[in-house]
N, C-alpha and C positions, 0 to 999 in steps of 0.2 A: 605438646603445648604450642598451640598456637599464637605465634608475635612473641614467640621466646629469641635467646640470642644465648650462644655458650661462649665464656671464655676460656682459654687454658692459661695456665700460669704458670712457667717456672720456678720451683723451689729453688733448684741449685742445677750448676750442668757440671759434668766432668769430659774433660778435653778425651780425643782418644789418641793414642801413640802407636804406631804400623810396626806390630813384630816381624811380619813376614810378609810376602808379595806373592807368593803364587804359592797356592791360593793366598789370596791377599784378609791379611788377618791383624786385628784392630783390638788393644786392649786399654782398658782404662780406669788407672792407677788412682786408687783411692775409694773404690765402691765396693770394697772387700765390707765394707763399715754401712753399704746404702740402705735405707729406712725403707722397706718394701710397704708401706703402711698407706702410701700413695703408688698410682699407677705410674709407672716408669716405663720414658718412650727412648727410642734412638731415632735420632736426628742424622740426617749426613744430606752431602751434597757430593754425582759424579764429578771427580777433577782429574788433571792429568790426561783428560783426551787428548792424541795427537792426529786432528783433523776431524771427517766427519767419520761419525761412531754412534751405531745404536745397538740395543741389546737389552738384555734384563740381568737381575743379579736376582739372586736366594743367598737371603738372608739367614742364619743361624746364629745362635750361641753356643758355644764353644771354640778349640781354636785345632784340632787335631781331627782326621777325619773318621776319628771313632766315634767323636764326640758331635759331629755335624750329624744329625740323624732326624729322624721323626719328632721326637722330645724337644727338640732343641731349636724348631722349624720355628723364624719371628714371619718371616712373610718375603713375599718376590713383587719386586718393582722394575719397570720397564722403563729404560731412558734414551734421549736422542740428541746427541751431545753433535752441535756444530760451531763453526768458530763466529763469534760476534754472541751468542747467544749464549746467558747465561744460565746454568743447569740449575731449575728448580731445588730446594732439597727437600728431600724424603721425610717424613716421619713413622714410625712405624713402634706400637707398642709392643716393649718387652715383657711386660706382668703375666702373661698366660704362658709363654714359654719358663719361665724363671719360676710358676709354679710349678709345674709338668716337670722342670729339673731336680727343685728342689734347692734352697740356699746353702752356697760354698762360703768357704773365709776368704776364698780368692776372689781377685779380682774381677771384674766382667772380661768376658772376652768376644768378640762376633768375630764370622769369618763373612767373605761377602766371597761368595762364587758365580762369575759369570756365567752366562749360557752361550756366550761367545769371546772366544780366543782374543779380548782384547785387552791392551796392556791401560790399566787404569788405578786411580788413585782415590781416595775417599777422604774428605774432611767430617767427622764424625763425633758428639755429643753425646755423650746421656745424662737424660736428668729427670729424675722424679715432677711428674704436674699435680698442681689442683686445679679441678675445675668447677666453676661458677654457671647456674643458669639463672638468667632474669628475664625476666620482662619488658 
């Protein structure tokens, strides 16, 4: 559609809480209950760099590395994290993986695994969007 314009819209977010660091894994209490009825994205921002640092991470859901697999693949983002500069954040939709899994009673869980050996931190969201296109 041409001279269209898309908005996304936040329903609700859920905070994420860091069970674990290496691999560094991120769950978030309270979407054991989440409405899949909408496309649900995960948000995060690289933090916790110490200096300069770049690299990518593969993202998954799950939090064990049985469970990090093919099924469970949400997407790989590249970043380049220096000091003065702040780290864009990521979005990156959950809804195709979390079909492909299938829905738990449990919680959501991601694991983010570097492609390089370096010690970092994620500030991390999920929340179901709607989105608008107009004119």
């Amino acid at each position: 559609m041409r001279g269209a314009s898309l908005e996304l819209a936040t329903v609700r977010e859920w905070p994420g809480v860091v069970l674990r660091r290496d691999p560094l894994v991120v769950t978030f209490p309270g979407t054991s209950t989440l409405d899949l009825s909408s496309p649900v994205h995960l948000t995060f921002r690289v933090t916790g760099v110490d200096g300069p640092a770049e690299g990518g991470l593969l993202v998954c859901l799950g939090s064990t590395p049985g469970d990090v697999g093919p099924d469970g693949f949400v997407g790989a983002v590249a970043f380049f994290a220096h000091a003065g500069h702040a780290q864009a954040p990521c979005r990156l939709p959950l809804t195709a993986a979390l079909d492909r899994l299938g829905r738990t009673a449990a919680a959501l869980t991601v694991t983010f695994v570097p492609t390089r050996s370096h010690p970092l931190e994620v500030a991390a969201t999920v929340a179901p969007v709607r989105s608008t296109v107009s004119r």
